[in-house]
C-alpha positions in Angstrom: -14.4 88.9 35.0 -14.4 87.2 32.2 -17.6 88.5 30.1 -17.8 91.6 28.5 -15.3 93.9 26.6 -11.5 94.1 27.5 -10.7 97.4 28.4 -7.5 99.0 27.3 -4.8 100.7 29.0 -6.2 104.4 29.6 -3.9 107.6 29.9 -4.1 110.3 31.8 -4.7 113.7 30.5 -2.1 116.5 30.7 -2.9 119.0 32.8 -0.9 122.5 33.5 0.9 122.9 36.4 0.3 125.3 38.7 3.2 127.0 38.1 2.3 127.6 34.5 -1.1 129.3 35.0 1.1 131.4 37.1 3.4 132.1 34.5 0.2 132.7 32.4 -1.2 135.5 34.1 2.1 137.4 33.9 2.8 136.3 30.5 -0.6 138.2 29.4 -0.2 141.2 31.5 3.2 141.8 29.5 1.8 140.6 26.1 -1.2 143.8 26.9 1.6 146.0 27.6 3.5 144.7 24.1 0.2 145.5 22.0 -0.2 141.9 21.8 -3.9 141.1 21.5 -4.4 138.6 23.8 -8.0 136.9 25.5 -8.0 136.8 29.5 -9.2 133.1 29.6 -7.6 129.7 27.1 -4.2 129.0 26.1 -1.5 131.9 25.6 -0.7 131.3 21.9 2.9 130.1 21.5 4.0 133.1 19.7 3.5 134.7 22.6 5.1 132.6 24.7 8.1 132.9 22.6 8.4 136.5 22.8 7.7 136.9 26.4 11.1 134.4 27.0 13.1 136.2 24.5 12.4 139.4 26.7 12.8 138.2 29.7 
């Protein structure tokens, strides 16, 4: 086609794995248990991340 707008190159969004909503789930059950104040849907802030691998 040669009329009309080229189009560029178009990437792919990153999306979780499986694996790490897994992790998720268990990663807020602990952070509740911690006291950490944590919502049950979105992204598991990284400070939380960090403490649930430094305790487990």
């Amino acid at each position: 086609m040669k009329a009309g707008r080229k189009t560029g190159k178009t990437r792919k969004a990153h999306r979780a794995t499986p694996a790490s909503r897994d992790d998720s789930g268990a990663i807020r059950a602990w952070a509740k248990e911690a006291g950490y104040t944590v919502s049950d849907r979105g992204r598991v802030p990284a400070e939380i991340r960090e403490a649930y691998a430094k305790a487990h």
